[in-house]
C-alpha positions in Angstrom: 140.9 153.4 112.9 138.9 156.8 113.1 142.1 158.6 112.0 141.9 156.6 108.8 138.4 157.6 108.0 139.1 161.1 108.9 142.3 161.4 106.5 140.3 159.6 104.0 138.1 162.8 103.3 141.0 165.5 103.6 142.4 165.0 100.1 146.6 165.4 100.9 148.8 167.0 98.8 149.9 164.2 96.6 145.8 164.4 95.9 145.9 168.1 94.8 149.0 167.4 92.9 147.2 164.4 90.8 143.9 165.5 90.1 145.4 169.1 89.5 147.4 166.8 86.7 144.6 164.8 85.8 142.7 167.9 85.1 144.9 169.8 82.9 145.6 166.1 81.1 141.8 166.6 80.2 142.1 170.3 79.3 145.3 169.6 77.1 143.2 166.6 75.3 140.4 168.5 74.7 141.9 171.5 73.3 144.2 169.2 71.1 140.9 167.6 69.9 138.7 170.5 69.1 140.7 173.4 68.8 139.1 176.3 69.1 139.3 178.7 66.0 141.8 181.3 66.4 140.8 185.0 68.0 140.5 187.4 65.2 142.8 190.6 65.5 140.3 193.1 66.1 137.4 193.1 68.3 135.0 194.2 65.1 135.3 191.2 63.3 134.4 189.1 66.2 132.2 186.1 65.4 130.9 183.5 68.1 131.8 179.9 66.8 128.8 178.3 66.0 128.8 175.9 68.9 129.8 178.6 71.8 126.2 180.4 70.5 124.5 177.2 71.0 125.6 177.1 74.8 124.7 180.4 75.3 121.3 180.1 73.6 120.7 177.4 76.3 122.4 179.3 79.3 121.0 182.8 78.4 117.1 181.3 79.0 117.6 179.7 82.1 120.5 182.4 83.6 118.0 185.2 82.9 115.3 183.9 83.5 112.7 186.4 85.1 114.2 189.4 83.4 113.9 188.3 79.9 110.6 189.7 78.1 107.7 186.8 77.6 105.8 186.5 74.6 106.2 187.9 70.8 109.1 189.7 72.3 110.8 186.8 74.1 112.8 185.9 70.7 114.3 189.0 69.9 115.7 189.6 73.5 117.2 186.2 73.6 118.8 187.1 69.8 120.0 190.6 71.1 121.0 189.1 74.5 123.7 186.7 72.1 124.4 190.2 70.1 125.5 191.9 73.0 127.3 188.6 74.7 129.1 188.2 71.5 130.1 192.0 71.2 131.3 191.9 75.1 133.6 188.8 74.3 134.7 190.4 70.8 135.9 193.3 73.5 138.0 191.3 75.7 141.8 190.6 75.6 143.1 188.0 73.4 144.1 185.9 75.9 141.0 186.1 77.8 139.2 185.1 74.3 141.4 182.1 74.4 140.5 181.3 78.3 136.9 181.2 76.9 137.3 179.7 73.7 138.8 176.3 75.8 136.2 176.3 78.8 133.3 176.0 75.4 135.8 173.6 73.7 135.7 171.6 77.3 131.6 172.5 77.2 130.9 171.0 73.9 133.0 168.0 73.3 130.3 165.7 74.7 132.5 163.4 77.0 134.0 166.4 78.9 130.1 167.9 79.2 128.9 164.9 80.2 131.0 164.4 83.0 132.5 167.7 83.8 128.9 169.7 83.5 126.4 166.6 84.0 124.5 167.8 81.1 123.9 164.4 78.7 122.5 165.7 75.7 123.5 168.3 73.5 123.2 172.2 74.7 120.3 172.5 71.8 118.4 169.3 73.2 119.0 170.1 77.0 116.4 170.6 79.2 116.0 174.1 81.1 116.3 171.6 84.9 119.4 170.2 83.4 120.9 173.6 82.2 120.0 174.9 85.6 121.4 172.0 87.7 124.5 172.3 85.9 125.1 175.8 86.3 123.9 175.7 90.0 126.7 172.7 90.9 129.0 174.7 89.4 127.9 177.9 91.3 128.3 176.1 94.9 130.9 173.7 93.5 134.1 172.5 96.2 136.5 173.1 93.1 137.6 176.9 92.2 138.1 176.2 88.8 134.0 175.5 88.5 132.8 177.9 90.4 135.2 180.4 88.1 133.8 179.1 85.6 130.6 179.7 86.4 131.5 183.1 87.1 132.6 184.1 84.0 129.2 182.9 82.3 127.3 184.8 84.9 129.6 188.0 84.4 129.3 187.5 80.8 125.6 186.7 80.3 123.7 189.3 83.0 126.5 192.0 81.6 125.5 191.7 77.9 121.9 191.8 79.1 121.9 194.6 81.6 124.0 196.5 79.4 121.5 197.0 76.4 118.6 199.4 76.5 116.0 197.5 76.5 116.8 196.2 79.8 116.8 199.0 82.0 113.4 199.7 82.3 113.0 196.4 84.0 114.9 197.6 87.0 114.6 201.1 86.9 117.5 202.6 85.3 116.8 205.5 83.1 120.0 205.5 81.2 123.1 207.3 81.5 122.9 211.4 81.9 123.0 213.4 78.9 126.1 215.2 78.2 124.1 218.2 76.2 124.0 221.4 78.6 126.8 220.3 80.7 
């Protein structure tokens, strides 16, 4: 009997097999239902969809929170901080693009977010607990595939950010050495 309950919670390989089939059923749907719009050919002419800058304008708040500027100034950081996230992931290879471009189509279609991120109402109507809770189950999740996703979105977001100017003061970078003398 306790050899039952133990091999209940050790999930076999038939298990693996049939969530790891169940998961990219759901992956598979979702693209088919909201496919992304294709990567443009040149990094320049890189435009976030409209609904991919929506979840970062909800994640950048809570993922940065503490080294974003307060105040009169708190707006434009959060607009440059989407500037600079949008210019990183106009920079990456196509097919990364494409990895990206289906985690935010699995992120907005509201069934997949409401039970893959546990965040109910839209990214623009979300709550900064829920935004947090989300990315923090995702962070310590069991499942690889979450916790990769959640490192992408941290690599992104606090790359974009410490990666402009305006944020190095905060922690004491002066910038990189001028090349004039050298």
């Amino acid at each position: 009997m306790a050899n039952q309950t133990s091999a209940a919670f050790r999930p076999g390989r038939r298990t693996f097999l049939k969530v790891g089939v169940a998961a990219g059923a759901a992956l598979l749907l979702v693209r088919c239902l909201r496919a992304p719009a294709p990567s443009p050919a040149t990094p320049a002419a890189f435009a976030l969809p409209a609904a991919t800058r929506a979840i970062f304008a909800a994640i950048v708040p809570v993922m940065l929170d503490g080294a974003l500027p307060e105040g009169a100034e708190a707006a434009s950081a959060r607009r440059d901080a989407l500037q600079s996230i949008e210019a990183t992931i106009g920079g990456l290879p196509p097919a990364a693009r494409d990895e990206l471009a289906d985690l935010f189509s699995l992120l907005d279609f509201a069934p997949t977010r409401c039970l893959v991120a546990g965040v109910w109402s839209s990214w623009t109507e979300a709550s900064t607990e829920a935004i947090a809770a989300f990315l923090d189950r995702w962070r310590t999740s069991r499942l690889a595939l979450l916790r990769s996703g959640y490192a992408a979105l941290h690599q992104i977001v606090l790359g974009a950010w410490y990666a402009q100017p305006r944020a190095w003061p905060a922690i004491g970078y002066a910038g990189p050495p001028s090349l004039e003398g050298a």
